[in-house]
C-alpha positions as CSV (number, residue, x, y, z in Angstrom):
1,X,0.0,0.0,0.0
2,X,2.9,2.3,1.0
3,X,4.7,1.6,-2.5
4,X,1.5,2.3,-4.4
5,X,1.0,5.8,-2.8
6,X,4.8,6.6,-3.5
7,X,4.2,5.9,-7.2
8,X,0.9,7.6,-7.2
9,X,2.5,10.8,-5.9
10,X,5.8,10.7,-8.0
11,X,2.8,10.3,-11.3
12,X,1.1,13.5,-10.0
13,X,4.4,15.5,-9.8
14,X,5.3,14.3,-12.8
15,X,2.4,15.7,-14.3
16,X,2.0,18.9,-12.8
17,X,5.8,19.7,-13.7
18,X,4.2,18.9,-17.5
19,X,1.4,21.1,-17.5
20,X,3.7,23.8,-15.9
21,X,6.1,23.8,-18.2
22,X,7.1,26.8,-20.1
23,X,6.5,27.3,-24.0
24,X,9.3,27.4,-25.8
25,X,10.4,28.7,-29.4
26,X,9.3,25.9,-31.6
27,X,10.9,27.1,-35.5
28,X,11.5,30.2,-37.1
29,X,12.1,31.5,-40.7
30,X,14.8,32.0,-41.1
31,X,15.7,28.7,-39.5
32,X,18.8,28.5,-36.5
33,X,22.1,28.1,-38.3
34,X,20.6,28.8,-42.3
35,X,23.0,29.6,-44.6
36,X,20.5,31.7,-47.5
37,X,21.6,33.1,-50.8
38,X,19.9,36.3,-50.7
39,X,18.4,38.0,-47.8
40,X,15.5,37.2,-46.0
41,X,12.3,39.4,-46.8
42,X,10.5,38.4,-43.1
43,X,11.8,37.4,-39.5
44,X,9.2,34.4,-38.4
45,X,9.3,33.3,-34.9
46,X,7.5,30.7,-34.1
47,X,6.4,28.8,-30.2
48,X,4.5,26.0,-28.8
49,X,1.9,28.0,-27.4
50,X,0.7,31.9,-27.1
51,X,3.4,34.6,-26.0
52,X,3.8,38.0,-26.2
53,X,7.6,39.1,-27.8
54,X,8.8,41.7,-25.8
55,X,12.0,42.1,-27.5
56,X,13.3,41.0,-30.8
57,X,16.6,42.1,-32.3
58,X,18.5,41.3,-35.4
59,X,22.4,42.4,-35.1
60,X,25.1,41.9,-37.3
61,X,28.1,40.3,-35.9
62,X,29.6,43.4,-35.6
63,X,27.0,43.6,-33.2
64,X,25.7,46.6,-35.3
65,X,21.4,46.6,-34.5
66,X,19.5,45.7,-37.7
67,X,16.7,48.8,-37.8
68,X,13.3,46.3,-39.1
69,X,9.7,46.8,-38.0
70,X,9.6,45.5,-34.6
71,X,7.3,46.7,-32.0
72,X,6.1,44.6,-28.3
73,X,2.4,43.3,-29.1
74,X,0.0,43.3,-26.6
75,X,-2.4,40.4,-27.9
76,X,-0.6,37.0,-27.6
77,X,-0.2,34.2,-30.5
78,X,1.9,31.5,-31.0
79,X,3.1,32.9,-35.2
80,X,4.6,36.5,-35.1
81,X,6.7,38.3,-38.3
82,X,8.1,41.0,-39.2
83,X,9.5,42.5,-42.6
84,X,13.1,42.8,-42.9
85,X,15.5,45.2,-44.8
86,X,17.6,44.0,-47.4
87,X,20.4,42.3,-45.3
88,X,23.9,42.5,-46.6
89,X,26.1,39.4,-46.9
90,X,26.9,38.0,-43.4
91,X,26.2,36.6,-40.0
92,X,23.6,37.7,-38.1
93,X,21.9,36.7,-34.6
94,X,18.4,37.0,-33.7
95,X,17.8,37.5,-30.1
96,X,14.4,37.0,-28.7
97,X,12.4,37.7,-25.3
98,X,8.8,36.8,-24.7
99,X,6.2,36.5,-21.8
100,X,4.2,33.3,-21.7
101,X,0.8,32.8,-20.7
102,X,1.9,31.7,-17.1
103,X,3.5,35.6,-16.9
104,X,7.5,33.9,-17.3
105,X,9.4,35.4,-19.5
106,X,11.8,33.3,-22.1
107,X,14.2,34.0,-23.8
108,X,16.6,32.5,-26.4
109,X,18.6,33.3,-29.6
110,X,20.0,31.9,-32.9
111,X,21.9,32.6,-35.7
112,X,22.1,32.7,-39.8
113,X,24.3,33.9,-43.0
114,X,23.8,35.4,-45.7
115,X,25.8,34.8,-48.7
């Protein structure tokens, strides 16, 4: 009896942990580590569930801020893009802050080229 009320409570935390569990950037366009031709008309990001972005920023690796059409939403959704300018040939990271439903923020970043 004692064993089976161990397991039962280890299976509960187990599942609440799951359902707590925070959303997390699922793909984006252009996709972590891409090497593209030609430069990217649109920044697509991409998550498991609803967020609002908070921050998004495109730098050169130069670290030189990439001026596109970024601006914090207010209504949440799990698809956001933006238009890009006409990126010149090389690296660039995209760095990325949003605030899930459950009010934590995440945050993560990636990188891609341009050749």
């Amino acid at each position: 009896m004692l064993k089976r009320a161990a397991l039962l409570t280890v299976l509960s935390l187990f599942f609440a942990t799951s359902a707590l569990a925070h959303t997390s950037l699922k793909t984006s366009e252009p996709e972590a580590g891409a090497m593209l031709m030609s430069s990217p008309e649109t920044l697509t990001l991409n998550w498991g569930s609803a967020v609002n972005p908070i921050s998004v920023k495109v730098k050169e690796a130069s670290g030189q801020p990439v001026d596109f059409s970024f601006s914090p939403s207010s209504e949440a959704s799990e698809s956001f893009s933006w238009s890009l300018p006409s990126l010149k040939p090389g690296e660039y990271t995209v760095s990325w802050v949003a605030m899930g439903k459950d009010a934590h923020k995440i945050q993560g970043d990636f990188g891609f080229m341009v050749h």
